[in-house]
C-alpha positions, 0 to 999 in steps of 0.5 A: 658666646654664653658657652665660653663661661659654661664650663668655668667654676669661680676660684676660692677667692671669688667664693669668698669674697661673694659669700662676704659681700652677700653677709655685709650687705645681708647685715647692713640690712638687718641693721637698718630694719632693727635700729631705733630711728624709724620714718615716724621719727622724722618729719619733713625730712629734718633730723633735730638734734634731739633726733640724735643720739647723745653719743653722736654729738660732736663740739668744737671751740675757738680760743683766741689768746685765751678767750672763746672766741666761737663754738658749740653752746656748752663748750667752756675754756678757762686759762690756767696759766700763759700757754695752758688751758682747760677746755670743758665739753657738755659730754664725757670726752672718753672715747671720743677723737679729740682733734687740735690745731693751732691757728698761728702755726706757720708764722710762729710754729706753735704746737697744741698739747693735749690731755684728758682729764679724769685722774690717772687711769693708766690710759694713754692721755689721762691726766690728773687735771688741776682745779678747776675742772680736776678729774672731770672726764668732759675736761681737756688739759690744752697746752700751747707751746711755741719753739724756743719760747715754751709755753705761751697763749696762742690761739686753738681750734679743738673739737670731740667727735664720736 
């Protein structure tokens, strides 16, 4: 049986992908050896949060018809108006996912908007913000807005992930 695949050679394609396996794996390791966090670090096999990386850090609020209901320590939300909300994280927003969704959206259809604040850099989702947070880059601008009504309070989740 070992003689059917003695004369066979791999194709291209099969080269290729074993050299990409081997480099990714090859990396991942070198990473693991190079990075920061060693066993030292961790004790017991807890992971606190000063552990992690301020970059890492994800928040998350609840807004019920304008008040923080829950979320992460540091997450503020004032009312601007009916319907519009700033929302301020411990951390600079930029280059983070901010995710949204509103907690009503099947029995009145109301969407969540929004924008980062921090001036208008000419990026898509900047915003001049009004006070009392303007230009702050750890600032969201959240609308909510419910078909043939417009904007109107209604109740939010959003979080800032890495």
């Amino acid at each position: 049986m070992g003689n059917a695949f003695k004369g066979r050679r791999p194709s291209p394609a099969t080269l290729i992908a074993l050299v990409a396996l081997f480099v990714s794996l090859g990396s991942a390791a070198y990473a693991l050896q190079t990075n920061s966090v060693k066993s030292k670090h961790i004790k017991n096999s807890q992971v606190k949060p000063s552990d992690i990386n301020k970059s890492a850090e994800a928040a998350w609020i609840f807004v019920s018809e304008n008040q923080r209901i829950n979320g992460s320590p540091g997450v503020t939300v004032t009312r601007l108006d009916p319907g519009s909300y700033q929302v301020r994280f411990p951390f600079s927003v930029r280059n983070r996912a901010l995710l949204a969704a509103p907690t009503d959206y099947e029995s009145t259809g109301t969407d969540v908007t929004l924008l980062r604040c921090g001036g208008a850099t000419g990026e898509p989702g900047d915003a001049d913000c009004p006070p009392p947070y303007p230009d702050d880059p750890r600032t969201v601008l959240v609308t909510t807005n419910a078909p043939g009504v417009g904007s109107q309070d209604s109740s939010f989740w959003l979080a800032a992930i890495p």
